[in-house]
C-alpha positions in Angstrom: -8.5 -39.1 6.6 -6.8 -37.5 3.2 -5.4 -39.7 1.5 -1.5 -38.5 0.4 -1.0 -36.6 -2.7 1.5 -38.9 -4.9 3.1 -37.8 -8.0 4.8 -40.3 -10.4 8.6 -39.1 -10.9 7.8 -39.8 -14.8 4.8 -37.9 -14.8 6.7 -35.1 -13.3 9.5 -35.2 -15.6 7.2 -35.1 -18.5 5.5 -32.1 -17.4 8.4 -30.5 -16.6 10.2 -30.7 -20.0 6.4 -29.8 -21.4 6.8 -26.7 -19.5 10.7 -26.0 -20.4 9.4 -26.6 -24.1 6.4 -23.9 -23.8 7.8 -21.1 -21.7 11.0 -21.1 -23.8 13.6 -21.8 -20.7 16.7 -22.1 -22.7 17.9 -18.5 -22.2 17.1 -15.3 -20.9 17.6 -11.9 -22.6 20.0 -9.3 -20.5 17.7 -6.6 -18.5 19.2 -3.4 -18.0 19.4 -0.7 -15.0 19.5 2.7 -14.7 22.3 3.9 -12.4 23.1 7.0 -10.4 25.1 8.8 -13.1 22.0 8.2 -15.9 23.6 5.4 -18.1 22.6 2.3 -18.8 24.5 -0.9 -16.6 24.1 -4.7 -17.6 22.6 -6.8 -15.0 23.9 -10.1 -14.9 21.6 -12.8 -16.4 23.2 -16.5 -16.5 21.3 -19.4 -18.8 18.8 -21.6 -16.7 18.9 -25.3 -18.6 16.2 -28.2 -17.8 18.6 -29.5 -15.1 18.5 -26.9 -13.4 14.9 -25.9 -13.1 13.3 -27.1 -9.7 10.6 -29.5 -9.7 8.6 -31.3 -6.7 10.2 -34.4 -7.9 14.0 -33.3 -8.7 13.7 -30.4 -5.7 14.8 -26.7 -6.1 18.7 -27.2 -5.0 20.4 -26.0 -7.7 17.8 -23.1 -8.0 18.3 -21.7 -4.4 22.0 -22.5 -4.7 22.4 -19.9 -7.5 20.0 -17.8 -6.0 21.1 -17.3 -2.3 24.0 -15.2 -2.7 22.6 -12.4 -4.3 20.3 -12.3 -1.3 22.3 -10.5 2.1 21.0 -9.1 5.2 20.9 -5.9 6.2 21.6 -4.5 10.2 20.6 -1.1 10.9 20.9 0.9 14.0 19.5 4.2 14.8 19.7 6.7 17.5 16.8 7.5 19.5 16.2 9.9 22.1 14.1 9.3 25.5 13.1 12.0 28.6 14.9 10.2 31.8 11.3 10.6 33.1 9.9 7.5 31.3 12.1 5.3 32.7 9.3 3.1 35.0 12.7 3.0 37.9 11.6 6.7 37.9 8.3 6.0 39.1 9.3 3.5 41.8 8.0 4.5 45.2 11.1 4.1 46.8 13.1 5.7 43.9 10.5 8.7 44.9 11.1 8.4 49.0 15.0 8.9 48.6 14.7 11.7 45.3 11.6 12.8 45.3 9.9 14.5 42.5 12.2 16.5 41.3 14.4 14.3 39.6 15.6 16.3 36.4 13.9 15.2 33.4 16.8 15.3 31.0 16.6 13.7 27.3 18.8 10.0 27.2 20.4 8.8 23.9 19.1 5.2 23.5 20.7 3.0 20.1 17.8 0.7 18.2 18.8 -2.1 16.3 17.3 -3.7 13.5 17.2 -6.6 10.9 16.2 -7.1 7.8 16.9 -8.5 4.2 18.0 -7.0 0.9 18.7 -8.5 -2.9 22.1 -7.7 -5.1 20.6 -6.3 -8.1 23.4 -4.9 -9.9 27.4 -6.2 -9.8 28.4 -2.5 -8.8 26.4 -3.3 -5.6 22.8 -1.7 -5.7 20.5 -3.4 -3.1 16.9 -3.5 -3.4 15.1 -3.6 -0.1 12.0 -2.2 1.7 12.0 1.3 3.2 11.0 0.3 6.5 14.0 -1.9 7.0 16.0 1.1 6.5 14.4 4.0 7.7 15.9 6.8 10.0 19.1 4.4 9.9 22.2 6.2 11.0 24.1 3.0 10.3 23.6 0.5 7.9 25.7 -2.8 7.4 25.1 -5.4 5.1 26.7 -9.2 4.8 26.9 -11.4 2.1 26.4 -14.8 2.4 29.9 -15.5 2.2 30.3 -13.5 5.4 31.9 -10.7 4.1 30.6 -7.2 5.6 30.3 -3.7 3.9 29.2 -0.4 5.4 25.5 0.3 3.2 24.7 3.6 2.0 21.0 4.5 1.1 21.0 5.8 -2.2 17.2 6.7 -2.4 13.7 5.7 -0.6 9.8 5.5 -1.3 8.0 5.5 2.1 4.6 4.9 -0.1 5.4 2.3 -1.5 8.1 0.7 0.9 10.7 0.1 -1.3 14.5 1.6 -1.0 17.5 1.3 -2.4 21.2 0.7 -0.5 24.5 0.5 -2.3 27.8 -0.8 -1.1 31.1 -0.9 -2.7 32.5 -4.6 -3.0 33.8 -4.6 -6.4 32.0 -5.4 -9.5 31.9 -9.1 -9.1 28.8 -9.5 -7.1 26.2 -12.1 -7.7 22.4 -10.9 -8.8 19.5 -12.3 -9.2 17.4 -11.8 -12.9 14.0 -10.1 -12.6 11.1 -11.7 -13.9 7.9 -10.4 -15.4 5.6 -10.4 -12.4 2.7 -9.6 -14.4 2.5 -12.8 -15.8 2.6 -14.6 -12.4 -0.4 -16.4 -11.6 -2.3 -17.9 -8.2 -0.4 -21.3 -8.0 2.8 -20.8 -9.0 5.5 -22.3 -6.6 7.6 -19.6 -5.2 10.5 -19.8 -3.1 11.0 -17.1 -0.2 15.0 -16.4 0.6 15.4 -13.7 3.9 17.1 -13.4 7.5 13.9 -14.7 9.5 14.4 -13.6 13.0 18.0 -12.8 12.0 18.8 -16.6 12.3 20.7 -16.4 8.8 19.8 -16.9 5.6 16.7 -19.4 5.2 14.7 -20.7 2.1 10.8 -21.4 2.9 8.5 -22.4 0.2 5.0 -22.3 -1.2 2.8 -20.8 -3.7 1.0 -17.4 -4.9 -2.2 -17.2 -2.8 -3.3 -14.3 -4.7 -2.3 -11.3 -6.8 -2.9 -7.7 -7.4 -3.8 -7.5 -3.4 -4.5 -3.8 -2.4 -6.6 -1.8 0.3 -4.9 -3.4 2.7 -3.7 -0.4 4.5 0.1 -1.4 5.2 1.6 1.2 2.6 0.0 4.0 0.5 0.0 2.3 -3.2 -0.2 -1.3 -2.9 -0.4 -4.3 -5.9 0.6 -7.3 -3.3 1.7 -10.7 -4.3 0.1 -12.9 -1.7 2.2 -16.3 -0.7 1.9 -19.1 1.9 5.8 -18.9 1.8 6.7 -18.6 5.4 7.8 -15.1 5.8 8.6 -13.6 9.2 9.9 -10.8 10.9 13.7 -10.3 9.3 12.8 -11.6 6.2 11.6 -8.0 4.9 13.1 -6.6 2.0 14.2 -10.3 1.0 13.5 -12.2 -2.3 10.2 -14.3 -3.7 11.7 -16.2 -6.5 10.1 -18.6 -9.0 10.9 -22.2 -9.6 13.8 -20.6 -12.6 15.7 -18.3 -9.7 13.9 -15.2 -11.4 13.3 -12.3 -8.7 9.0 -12.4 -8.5 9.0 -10.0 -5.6 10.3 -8.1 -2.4 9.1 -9.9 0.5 7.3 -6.7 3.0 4.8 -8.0 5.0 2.7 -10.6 6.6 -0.7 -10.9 8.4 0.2 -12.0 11.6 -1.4 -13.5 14.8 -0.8 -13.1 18.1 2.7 -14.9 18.5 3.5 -12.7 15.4 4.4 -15.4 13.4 3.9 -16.6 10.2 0.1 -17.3 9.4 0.8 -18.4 5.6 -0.8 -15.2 4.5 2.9 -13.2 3.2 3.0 -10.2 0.8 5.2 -8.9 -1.3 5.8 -6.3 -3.7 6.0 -7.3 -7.5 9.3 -6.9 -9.1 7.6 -4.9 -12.1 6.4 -2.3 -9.5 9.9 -2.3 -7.4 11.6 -2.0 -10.4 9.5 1.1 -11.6 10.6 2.6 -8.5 14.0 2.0 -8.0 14.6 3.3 -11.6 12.9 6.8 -10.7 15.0 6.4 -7.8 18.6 6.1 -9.4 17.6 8.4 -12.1 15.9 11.4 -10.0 16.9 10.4 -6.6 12.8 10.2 -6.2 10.1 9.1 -7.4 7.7 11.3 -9.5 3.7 10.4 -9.9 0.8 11.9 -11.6 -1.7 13.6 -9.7 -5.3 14.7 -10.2 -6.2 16.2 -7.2 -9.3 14.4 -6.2 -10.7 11.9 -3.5 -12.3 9.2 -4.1 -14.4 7.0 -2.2 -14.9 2.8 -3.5 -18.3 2.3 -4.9 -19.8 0.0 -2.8 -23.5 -1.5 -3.3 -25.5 0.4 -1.6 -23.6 3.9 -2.9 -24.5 2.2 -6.3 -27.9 1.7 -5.5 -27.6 5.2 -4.4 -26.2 6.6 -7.6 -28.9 4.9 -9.6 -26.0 2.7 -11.0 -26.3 -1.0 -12.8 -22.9 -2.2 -11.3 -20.5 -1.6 -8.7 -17.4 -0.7 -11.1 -15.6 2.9 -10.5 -14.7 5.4 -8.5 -16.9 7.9 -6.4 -15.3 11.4 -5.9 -16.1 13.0 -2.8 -13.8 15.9 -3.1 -11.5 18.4 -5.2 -8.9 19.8 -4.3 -9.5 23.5 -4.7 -5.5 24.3 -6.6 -5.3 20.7 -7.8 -5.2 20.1 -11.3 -8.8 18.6 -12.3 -9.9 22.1 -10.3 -11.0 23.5 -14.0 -11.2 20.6 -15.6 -14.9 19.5 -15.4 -15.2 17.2 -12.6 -17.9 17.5 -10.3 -18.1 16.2 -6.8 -20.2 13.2 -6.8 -19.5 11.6 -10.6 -18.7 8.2 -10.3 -15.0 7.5 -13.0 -16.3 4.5 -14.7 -13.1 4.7 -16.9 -10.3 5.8 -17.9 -8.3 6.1 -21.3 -11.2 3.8 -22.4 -10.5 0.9 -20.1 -12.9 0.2 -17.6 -11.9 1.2 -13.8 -12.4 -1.6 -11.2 -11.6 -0.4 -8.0 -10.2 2.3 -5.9 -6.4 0.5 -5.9 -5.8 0.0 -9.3 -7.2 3.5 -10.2 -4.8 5.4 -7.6 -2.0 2.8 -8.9 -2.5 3.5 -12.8 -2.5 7.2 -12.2 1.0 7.3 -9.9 2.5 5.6 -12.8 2.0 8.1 -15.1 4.4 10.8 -15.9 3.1 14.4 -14.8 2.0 16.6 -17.3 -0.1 13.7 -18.9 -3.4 13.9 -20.4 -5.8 11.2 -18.9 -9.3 11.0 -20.4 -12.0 10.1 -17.9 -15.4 8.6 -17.9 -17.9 9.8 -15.6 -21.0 8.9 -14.8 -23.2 12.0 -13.5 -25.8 12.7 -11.1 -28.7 12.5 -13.9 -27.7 9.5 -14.9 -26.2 10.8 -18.0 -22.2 10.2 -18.7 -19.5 12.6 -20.2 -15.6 12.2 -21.0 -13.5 14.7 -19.1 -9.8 15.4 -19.6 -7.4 16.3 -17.0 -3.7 16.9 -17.3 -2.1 15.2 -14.7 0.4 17.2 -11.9 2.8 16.1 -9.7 2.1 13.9 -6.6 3.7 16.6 -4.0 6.3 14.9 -1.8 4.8 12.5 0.7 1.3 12.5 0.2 -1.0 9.6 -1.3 -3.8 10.5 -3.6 -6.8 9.9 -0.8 -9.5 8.1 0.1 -29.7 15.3 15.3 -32.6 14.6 13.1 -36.0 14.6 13.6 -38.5 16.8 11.7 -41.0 19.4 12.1 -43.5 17.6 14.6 -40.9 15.1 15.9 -41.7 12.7 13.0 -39.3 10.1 12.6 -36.7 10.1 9.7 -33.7 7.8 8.5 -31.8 10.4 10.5 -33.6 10.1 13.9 -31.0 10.6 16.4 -28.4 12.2 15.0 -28.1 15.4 16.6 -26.2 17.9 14.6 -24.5 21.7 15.3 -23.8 24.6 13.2 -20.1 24.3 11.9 -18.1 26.9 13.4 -14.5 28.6 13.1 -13.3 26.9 16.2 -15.0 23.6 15.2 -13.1 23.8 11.9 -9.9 24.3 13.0 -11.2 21.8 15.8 -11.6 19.1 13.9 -8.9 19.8 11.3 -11.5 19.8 8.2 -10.3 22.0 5.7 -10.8 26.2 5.7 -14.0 27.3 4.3 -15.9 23.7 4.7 -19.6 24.6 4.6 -21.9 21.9 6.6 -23.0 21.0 10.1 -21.2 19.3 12.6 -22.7 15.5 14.1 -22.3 16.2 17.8 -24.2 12.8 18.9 -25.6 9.7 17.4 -27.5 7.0 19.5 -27.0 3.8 19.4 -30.5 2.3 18.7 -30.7 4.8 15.0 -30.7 3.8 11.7 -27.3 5.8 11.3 -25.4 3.9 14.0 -23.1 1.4 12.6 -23.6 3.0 9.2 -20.0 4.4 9.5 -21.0 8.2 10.4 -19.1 9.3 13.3 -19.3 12.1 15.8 -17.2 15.0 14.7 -18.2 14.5 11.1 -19.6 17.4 9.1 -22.3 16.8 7.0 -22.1 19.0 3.7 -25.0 17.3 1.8 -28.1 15.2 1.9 -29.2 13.4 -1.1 -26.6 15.7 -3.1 -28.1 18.8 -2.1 -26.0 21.0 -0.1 -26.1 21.9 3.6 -24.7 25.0 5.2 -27.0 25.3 7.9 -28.8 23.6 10.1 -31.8 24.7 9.0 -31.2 23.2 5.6 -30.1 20.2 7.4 -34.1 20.1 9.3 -35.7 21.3 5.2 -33.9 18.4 4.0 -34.2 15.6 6.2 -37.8 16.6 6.2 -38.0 16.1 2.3 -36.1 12.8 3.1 -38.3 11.0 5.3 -37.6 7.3 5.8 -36.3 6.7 2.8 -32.5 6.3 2.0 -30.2 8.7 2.7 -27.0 9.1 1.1 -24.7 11.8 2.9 -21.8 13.3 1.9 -19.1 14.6 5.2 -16.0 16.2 5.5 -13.7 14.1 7.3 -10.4 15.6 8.6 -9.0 16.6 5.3 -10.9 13.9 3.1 -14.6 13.4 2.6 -16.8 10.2 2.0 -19.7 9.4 0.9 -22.1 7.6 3.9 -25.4 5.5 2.6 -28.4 5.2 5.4 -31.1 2.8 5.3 -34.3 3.3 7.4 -35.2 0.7 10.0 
């Protein structure tokens, strides 16, 4: 057995004035927001003083106190519409022996309610909440925790990154909550989490950041998660993840759930400084605007290092260009691995796609790229705009029936139909994998049937007769394939048996 954790109230005193001392606690400068009309409008910041920062030892009363007003829930209801034919009664036996089939199939009206939590960010009323909480709402109502209820308008949202913005008109006497810096938040930190869980009213759970700078999850398009054990829960999106000084760390979105759908202790949320950089394109464009290169990219793994002939496993693989896009003409070759960017060293596939939507379009990003040869090269690119809803992305036997790495994948020349068939884009050169058994080297490698194979070992294929030349040349050695993928493309390593 663990023996109990016990902290001497002196101990924690001390340590809490040592900390009041070092992160300079007395006061907190006024932060400002950009609102709908373009100027600038004070957000409310009050003074935090020693007693009342939260501690294990004093408790986070006065902390939550100040902060649970500025957090509300929001109720929205949308209108949905079904066939009269999917109602199961419809499909009833004995609904069929007295109507038959015949029964007209006419469209129903059906209302869908949901709930969900918001934070008061501005005294004039602006809410910052997720997208999803909102979305395709035709009504919107959102109480304060004094039980007061206003009708919520949605001023702007960003389905990719799941954050919106709602505004309701209660005067200009509204509480808010001060935004922290949520880069400087590290694994450890108590947080408190303030929602609607379940829409049972407000609750405060607690716990500490698990993790940051989460991404590749694949719950939104551009992703920089704080993880918590806070319990979150379903009604608690959109809701606040404070620290133990009542500043706003991050929007509560999402949790990994099991199969009661509960809270695991495994919460995200988004940080404040990434909410923040979208609400303000939000109030000041009514979007949001991102740079764009044009590219797909693949995450370097090992063996695609291996592969490339490469010492680590840092950068970016591209796997494709987009043919109007604007590093078209600027140099960039399918298969150079970015290995930086503006001289800092790219990590991963996340933070790469995340650095380059912040930028402002018409920016000139200098890249570098590591070729085929081995040798490297800087290439500049002027960013574009991120067009409206879309993310930046991510058989053989030879001559003689010798075996090769690629010994039972069967393959088909790529035509028209297929093309349009398998929605790859016009003019994709390659062949098409029509079958792949189960006992090859390829299966479980990730190549798929329906996947058009456009190189081998980076030379192209656009037959399958280069396909045979090349596989030939290949052996049992490793392959590394490039395919067309609906309208991406990856890069797939095989090892031989």
């Amino acid at each position: 057995m663990i023996a109990p954790l016990r902290v001497r109230r002196s101990t924690a005193v001390v340590s809490l004035v040592l900390a009041l001392l070092v992160g300079g606690l007395l006061t907190f400068g006024g932060i400002h927001l950009l609102s709908g009309a373009g100027g600038l409008v004070p957000v409310y910041v009050s003074s935090v003083s020693a007693q009342d920062a939260g501690s294990l030892a004093t408790g986070f009363a006065p902390i939550v106190k100040r902060a649970m007003p500025a957090v509300v829930n929001i109720a929205s209801s949308r209108v949905t519409k079904t066939q009269a034919g999917d109602n199961p009664l419809f499909n009833d036996p004995m609904f069929r022996q007295f109507f038959g089939d015949q029964f007209p199939n006419v469209p129903r009206e059906r209302k869908e309610r949901g709930l969900g939590s918001g934070v008061i960010i501005n005294r004039d009323g602006y809410i910052l909440t997720n997208n999803h909480v909102i979305e395709k709402a035709t009504e919107i109502t959102v109480s304060l925790a004094d039980r007061r209820e206003f009708k919520g308008k949605v001023v702007g949202a960003d389905p990719l990154s799941d954050i919106a913005v709602v505004k309701i008109d209660a005067g200009d006497s509204l509480p808010v909550l001060p935004f922290s810096d949520s880069s400087r938040a590290l694994v450890g930190d108590i947080v408190l989490a303030i929602g609607n869980p379940f829409g049972i009213g407000q609750t405060v759970t607690m716990g500490i950041i698990s993790a940051t700078s989460r991404g590749g999850l694949g719950i939104e398009d551009y992703e920089d998660f704080i993880q918590t054990d806070a319990a979150i829960n379903p009604g608690n999106s959109g809701g606040a993840l404070i620290n133990t000084r009542g500043e706003l760390v991050g929007v509560n979105t999402a949790i990994l759930a099991g199969r009661s759908g509960g809270n695991q202790g495994i919460g995200f949320a988004i940080p404040i400084n990434m909410a923040r950089h979208v609400m303000d394109q939000i109030l000041k464009n009514g979007k949001v605007i991102r740079g764009y290169i044009g590219i797909n990219i693949q995450e370097v793994t090992p063996e695609l290092a291996k592969a490339f002939g490469m010492k680590g496993q840092n950068g970016v693989a591209i796997t494709g260009i987009e043919p109007d896009g604007p590093a078209a003409n600027s140099g960039l070759q399918v298969g150079d691995v970015i290995t930086a960017m503006n001289g800092e060293r790219v990590q991963d596939i996340n933070t790469f796609r995340l650095h380059v939507s912040q930028m402002a379009p018409g920016t000139s990003v200098r890249l570098g790229v590591l070729r085929e040869n081995g040798q490297t090269k800087d290439v500049t690119v002027k960013l574009g705009e991120l067009p409206t809803g879309k993310a930046e992305s991510g058989g053989g036997e030879g001559e003689g029936g010798e075996q090769t790495t690629l010994s039972g994948v069967t393959v088909d020349r790529l035509t028209a139909q297929m093309i349009q068939r398998l929605g790859v884009p016009a003019g994709t050169k390659g062949v098409v994998v029509t079958n792949i058994d189960p006992a090859s080297a390829a299966s479980g490698s990730g190549l798929q049937q329906g996947d058009v194979i456009q190189s081998i070992n980076r030379q192209p294929v656009t037959s399958v007769a280069d396909y045979n030349r090349l596989i030939r040349q290949v052996g049992k050695k490793p392959v590394l394939l490039r395919v067309a993928r609906g309208e991406g493309s990856l890069f797939i390593v095989i090892q031989p048996e």
